[in-house]
C-alpha positions as CSV (number, residue, x, y, z in Angstrom):
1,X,292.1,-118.2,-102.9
2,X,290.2,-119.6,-100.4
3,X,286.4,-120.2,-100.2
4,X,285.8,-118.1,-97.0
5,X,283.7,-115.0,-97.3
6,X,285.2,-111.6,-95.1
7,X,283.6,-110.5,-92.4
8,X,281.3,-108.0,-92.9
9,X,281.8,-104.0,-91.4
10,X,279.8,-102.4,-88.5
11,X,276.9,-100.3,-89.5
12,X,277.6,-96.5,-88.9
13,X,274.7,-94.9,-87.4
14,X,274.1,-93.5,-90.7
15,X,273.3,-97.1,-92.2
16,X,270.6,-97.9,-89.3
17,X,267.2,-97.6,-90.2
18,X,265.0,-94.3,-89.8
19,X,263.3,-95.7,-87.4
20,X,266.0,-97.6,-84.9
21,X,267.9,-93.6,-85.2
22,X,264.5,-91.8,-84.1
23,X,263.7,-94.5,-81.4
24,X,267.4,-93.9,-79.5
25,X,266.8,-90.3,-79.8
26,X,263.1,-90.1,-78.0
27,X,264.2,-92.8,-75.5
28,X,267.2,-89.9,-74.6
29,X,265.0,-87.0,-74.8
30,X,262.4,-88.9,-72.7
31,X,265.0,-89.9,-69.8
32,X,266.1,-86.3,-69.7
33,X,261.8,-85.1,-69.3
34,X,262.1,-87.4,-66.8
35,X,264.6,-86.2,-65.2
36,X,263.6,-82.5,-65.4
37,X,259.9,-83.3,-63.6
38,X,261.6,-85.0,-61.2
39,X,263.7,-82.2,-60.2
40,X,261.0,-79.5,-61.1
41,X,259.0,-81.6,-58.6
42,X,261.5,-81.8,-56.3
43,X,261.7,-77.2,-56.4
44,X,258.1,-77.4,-56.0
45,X,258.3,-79.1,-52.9
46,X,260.9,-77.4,-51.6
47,X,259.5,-73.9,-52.3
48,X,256.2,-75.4,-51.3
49,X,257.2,-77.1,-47.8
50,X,260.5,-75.7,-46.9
51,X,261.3,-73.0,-45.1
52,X,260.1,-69.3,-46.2
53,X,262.1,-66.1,-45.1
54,X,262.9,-64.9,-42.1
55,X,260.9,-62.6,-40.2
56,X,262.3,-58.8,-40.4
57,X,261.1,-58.2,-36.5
58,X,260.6,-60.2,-33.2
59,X,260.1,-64.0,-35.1
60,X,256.9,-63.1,-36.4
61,X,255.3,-60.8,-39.0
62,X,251.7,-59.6,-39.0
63,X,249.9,-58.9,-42.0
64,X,246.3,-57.1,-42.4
65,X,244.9,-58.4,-45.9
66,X,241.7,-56.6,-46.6
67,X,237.8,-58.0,-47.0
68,X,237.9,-57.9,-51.1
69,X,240.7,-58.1,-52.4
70,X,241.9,-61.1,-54.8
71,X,244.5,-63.5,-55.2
72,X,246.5,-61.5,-56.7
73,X,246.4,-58.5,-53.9
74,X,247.0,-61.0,-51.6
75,X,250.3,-62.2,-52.7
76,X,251.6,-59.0,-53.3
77,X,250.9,-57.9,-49.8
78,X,252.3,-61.4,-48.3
79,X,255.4,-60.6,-50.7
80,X,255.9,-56.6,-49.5
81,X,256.0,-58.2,-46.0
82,X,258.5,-60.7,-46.7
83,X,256.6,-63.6,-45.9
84,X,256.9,-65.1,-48.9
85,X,259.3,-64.9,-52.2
86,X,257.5,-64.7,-55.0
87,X,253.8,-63.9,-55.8
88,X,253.7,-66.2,-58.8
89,X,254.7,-69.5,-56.6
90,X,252.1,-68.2,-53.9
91,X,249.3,-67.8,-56.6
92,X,250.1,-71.5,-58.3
93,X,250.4,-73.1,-55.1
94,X,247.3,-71.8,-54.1
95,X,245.6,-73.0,-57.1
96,X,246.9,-76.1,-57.2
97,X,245.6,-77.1,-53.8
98,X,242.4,-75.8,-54.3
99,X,242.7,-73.0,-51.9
100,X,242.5,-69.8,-54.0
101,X,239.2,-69.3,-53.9
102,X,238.9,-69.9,-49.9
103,X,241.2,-67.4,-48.9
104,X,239.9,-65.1,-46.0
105,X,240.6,-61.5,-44.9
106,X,241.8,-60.6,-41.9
107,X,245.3,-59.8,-39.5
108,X,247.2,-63.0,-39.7
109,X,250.3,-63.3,-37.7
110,X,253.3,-66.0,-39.9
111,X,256.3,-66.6,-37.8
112,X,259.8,-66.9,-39.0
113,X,260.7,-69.0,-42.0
114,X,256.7,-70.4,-42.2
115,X,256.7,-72.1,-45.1
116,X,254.7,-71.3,-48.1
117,X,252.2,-74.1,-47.6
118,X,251.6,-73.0,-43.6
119,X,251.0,-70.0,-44.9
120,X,248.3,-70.7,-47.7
121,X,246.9,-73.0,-44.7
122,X,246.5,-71.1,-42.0
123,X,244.9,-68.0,-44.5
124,X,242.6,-70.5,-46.1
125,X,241.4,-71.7,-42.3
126,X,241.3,-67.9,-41.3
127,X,243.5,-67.9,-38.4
128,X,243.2,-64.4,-37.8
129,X,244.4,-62.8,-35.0
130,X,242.1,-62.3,-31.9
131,X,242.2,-58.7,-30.1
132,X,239.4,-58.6,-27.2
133,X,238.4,-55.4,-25.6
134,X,236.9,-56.1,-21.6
135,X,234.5,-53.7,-20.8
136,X,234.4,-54.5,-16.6
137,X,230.3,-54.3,-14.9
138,X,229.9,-50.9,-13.2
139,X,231.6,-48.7,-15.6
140,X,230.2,-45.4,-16.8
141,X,229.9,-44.7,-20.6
142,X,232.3,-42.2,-20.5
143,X,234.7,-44.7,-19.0
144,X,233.9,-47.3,-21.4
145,X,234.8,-45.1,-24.0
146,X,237.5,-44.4,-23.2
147,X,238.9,-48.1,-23.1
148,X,237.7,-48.0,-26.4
149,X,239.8,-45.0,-26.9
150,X,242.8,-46.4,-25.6
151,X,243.1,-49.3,-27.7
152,X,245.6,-49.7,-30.7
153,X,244.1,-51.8,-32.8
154,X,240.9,-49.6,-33.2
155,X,240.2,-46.5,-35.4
156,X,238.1,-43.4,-35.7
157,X,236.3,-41.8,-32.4
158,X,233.2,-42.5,-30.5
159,X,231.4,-40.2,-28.2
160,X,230.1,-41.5,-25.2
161,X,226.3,-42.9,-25.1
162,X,223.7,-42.5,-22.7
163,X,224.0,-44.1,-19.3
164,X,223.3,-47.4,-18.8
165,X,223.2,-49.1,-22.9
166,X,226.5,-50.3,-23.2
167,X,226.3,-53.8,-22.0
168,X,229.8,-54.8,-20.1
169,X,231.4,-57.8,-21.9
170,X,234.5,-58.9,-23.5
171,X,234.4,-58.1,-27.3
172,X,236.3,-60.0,-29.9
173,X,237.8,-56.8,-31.9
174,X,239.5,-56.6,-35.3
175,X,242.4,-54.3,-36.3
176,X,241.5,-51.5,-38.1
177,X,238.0,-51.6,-37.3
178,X,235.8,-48.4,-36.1
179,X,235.5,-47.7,-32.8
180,X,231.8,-46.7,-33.2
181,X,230.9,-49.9,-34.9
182,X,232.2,-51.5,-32.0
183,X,230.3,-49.4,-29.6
184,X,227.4,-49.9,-31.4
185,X,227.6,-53.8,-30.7
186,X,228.0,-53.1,-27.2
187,X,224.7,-51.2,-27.5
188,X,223.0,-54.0,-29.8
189,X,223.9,-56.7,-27.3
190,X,222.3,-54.7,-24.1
191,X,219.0,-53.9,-26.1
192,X,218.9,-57.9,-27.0
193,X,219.7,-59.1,-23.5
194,X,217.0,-56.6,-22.4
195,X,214.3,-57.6,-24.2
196,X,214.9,-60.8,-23.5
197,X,215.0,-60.1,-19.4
198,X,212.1,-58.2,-19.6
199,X,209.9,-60.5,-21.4
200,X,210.8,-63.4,-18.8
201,X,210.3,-61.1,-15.8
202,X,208.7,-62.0,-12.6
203,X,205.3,-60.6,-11.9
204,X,204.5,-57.4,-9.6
205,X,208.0,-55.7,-9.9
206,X,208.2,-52.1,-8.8
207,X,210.0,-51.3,-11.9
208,X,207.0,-50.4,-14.8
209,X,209.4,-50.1,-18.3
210,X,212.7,-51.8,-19.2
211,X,214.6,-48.3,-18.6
212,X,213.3,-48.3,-15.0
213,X,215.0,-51.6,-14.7
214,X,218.4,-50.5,-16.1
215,X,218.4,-47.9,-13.5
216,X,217.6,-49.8,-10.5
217,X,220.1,-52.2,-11.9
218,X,222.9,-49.9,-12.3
219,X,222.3,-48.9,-8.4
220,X,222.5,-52.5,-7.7
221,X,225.8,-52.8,-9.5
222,X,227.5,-50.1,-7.9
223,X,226.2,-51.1,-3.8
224,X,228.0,-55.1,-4.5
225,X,230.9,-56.7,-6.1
226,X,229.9,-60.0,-4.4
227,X,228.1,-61.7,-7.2
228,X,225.6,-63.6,-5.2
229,X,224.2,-60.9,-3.3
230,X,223.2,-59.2,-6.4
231,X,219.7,-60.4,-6.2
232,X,219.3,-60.2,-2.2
233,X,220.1,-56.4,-2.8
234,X,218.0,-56.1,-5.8
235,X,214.9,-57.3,-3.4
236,X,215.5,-54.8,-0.9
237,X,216.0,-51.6,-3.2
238,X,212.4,-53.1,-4.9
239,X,210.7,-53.6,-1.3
240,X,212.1,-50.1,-0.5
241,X,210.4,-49.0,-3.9
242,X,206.8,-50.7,-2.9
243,X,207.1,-49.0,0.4
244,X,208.0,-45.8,-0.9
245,X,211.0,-45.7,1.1
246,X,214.1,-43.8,-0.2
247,X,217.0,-46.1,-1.7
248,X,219.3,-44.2,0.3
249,X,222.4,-45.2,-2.1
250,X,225.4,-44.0,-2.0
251,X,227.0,-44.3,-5.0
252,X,223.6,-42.5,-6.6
253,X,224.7,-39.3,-4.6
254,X,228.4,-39.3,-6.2
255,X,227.2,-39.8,-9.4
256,X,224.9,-37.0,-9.0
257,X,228.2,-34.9,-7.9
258,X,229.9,-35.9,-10.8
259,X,227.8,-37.3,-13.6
260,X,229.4,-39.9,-15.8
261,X,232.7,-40.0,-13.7
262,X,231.8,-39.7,-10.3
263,X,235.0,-40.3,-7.5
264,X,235.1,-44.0,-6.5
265,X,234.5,-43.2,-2.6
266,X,231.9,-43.0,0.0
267,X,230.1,-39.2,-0.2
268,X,231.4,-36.8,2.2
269,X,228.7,-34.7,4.8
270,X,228.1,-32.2,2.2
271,X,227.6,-34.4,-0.2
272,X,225.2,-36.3,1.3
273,X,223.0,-33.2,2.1
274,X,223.3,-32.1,-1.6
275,X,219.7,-31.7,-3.3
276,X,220.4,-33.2,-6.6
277,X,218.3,-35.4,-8.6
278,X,220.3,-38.2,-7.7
279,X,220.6,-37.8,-4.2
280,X,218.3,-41.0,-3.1
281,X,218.4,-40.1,0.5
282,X,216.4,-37.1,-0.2
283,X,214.3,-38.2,-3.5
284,X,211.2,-40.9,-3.7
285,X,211.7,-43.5,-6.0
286,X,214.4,-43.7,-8.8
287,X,217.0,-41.4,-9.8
288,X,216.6,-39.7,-13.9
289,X,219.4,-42.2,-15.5
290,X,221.3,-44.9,-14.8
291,X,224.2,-44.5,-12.8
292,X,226.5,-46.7,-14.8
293,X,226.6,-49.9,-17.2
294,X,225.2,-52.8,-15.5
295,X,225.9,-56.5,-16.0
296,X,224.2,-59.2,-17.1
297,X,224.1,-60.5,-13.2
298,X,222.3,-57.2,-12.0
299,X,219.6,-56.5,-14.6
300,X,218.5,-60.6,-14.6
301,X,218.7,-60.0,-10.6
302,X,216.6,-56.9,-10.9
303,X,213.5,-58.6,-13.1
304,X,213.4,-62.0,-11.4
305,X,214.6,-61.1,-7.7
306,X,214.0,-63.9,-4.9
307,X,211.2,-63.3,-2.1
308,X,212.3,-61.0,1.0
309,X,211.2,-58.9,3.9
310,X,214.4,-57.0,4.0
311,X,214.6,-53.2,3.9
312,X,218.1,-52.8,4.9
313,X,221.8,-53.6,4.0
314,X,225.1,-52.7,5.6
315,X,228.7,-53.4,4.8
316,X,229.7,-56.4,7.4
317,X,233.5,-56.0,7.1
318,X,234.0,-59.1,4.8
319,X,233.4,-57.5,1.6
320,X,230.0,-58.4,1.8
321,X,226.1,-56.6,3.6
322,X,224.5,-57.9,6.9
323,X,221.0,-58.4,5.5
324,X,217.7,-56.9,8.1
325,X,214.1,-56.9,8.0
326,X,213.6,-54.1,11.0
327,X,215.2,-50.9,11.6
328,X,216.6,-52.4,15.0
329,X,218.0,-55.2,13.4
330,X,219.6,-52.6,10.6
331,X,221.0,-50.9,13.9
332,X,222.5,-53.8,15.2
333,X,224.4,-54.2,12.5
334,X,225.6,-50.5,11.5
335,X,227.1,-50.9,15.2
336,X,228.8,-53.6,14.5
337,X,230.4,-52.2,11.2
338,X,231.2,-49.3,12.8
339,X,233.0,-51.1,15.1
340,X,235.1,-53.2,12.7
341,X,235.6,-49.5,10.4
342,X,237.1,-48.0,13.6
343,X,239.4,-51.1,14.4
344,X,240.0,-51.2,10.4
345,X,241.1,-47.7,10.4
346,X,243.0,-47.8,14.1
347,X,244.9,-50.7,12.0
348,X,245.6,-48.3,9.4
349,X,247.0,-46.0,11.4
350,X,249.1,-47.9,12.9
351,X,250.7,-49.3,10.4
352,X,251.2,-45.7,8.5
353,X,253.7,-44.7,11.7
């Protein structure tokens, strides 16, 4: 025999210490944890930052989520209107970045495919939707109203207020909202422009309250759209006042025709000879109510109106009124827009053949 010793086996795995066996086995089980966060981080992205579903109608979807309600409402409303998959991803995400407790009410408009994150974003900013109601200078309450009436996006009913304390603006709106709290802000911004106005008035105005003032204003809204003659006309209806003079309006005499709707034209003959309350060729001073909403150009040109002589205005056939101190002068230039009314209406005629 020889001296050499034989070579010795291969441990099985079942000869290796306890130890060695248990350190394979975690260094396998860790790789595969590995591997599942990275693909479980890999979903979360892509549910987080991909592409959401597809919008049902014209590449957008709009969704009203309500002042009170929680997370949890929240995701099951952006779920029923298919902007988002699943209300459990929506509410972890939105925990996750810190945005669950900054979420704000209101109509939000997603378009198509926004991802989940966009969508947590833009709700946590409050990018609502904006719906503005224009109520124009010069309109009646009753014609207010019935914008008011006429738009979609408002509720309930609102009865027409008193002449003259709606104060024309354009109003941010929000779906769903009541069309008599929005009324009422219309009213709450005229009484705070108002008071305001009144207490930086000129001195030794003709008008003695702040309603006198929304009257004469509402007269000197209705006699000019040309914005800078607001005030010139404002000082001629408030000489005419000191003198005792009648305001001999027009637009005051088919308002007293037709209260709160009166036709948008020049009074007829009759008209004119009407005895009404309103009828400022025959009555001294002031008619009882305003005869529309006036601006905020008109009221401030009412209580701080610039120094001037004049007693008269008439139309000079640009849109504008020739200005005069004197009844001649005032003559002069009712001739002359007679002359260009004739030729306007020759013109007319003409052109109607």
């Amino acid at each position: 025999m020889s001296g050499r010793r034989p070579a010795p086996k291969a441990k099985r795995s079942a000869d290796l210490p306890l130890l060695r066996r248990l350190g394979i086995a975690f260094g396998s089980a860790a790789t595969t944890l590995v591997v599942l966060a990275v693909v479980m981080l890999g979903l979360g992205l892509w549910l987080y930052q991909g592409p959401g579903p597809a919008a049902a109608h014209d590449g957008s979807t709009t969704v009203v989520l309500r002042q009170g309600g929680g997370i949890s409402e929240i995701a099951a409303t952006l779920r029923g209107a298919g902007v988002i998959r699943s209300p459990a991803v929506f509410i972890a995400a939105a925990q996750v970045s810190g945005a669950a407790k900054r979420l704000k009410a209101g109509e939000y408009e997603f378009p198509t495919h926004a991802s989940l994150a966009s969508v947590i974003d833009k709700i946590r900013r409050g990018d609502i939707v904006h719906h503005m109601i224009t109520i124009p200078e010069g309109l009646t309450s009753e014609e207010a109203v019935d914008i008011l009436m006429a738009s979609p996006v408002l509720t309930g009913a609102a009865p027409a207020p008193a002449e003259g304390t709606i104060l024309p603006e354009t109003y941010e709106v929000r779906r769903g909202e009541d069309r008599g709290a929005v009324l009422q802000r219309m009213m709450d911004a005229r009484d705070t422009l108002l008071r305001t106005l009144w207490a930086q008035r000129k001195g030794n105005l003709p008008v003695e309250t702040p309603e006198q003032a929304v009257i004469l204003a509402s007269i000197v809204e209705k006699e000019t759209a040309v914005a800078d003659e607001r005030p010139h006309v404002a000082a001629v209806f408030e000489n005419r006042l000191r003198q005792h003079i009648p305001l001999g309006s027009d637009p005051t005499v088919t308002y007293g025709v037709n209260p709160g709707r009166p036709p948008a034209r020049e009074p007829t003959k009759p008209e004119l000879d009407s005895v009404t309350p309103y009828n400022t060729y025959h009555i001294d001073g002031l008619p009882p109510t305003p005869i529309c909403n006036p601006g905020r150009a008109s009221l401030a040109a009412v209580l701080d109106p610039p120094d001037s002589n004049d007693l008269y205005f008439v139309a000079d056939g640009t849109g504008g009124h020739a200005f005069a101190s004197t009844l001649e002068a005032h003559n002069k230039n009712v001739e002359h827009w007679r002359a260009i009314h004739a030729q306007q209406h020759a013109q007319t005629k003409t052109a109607g053949r």
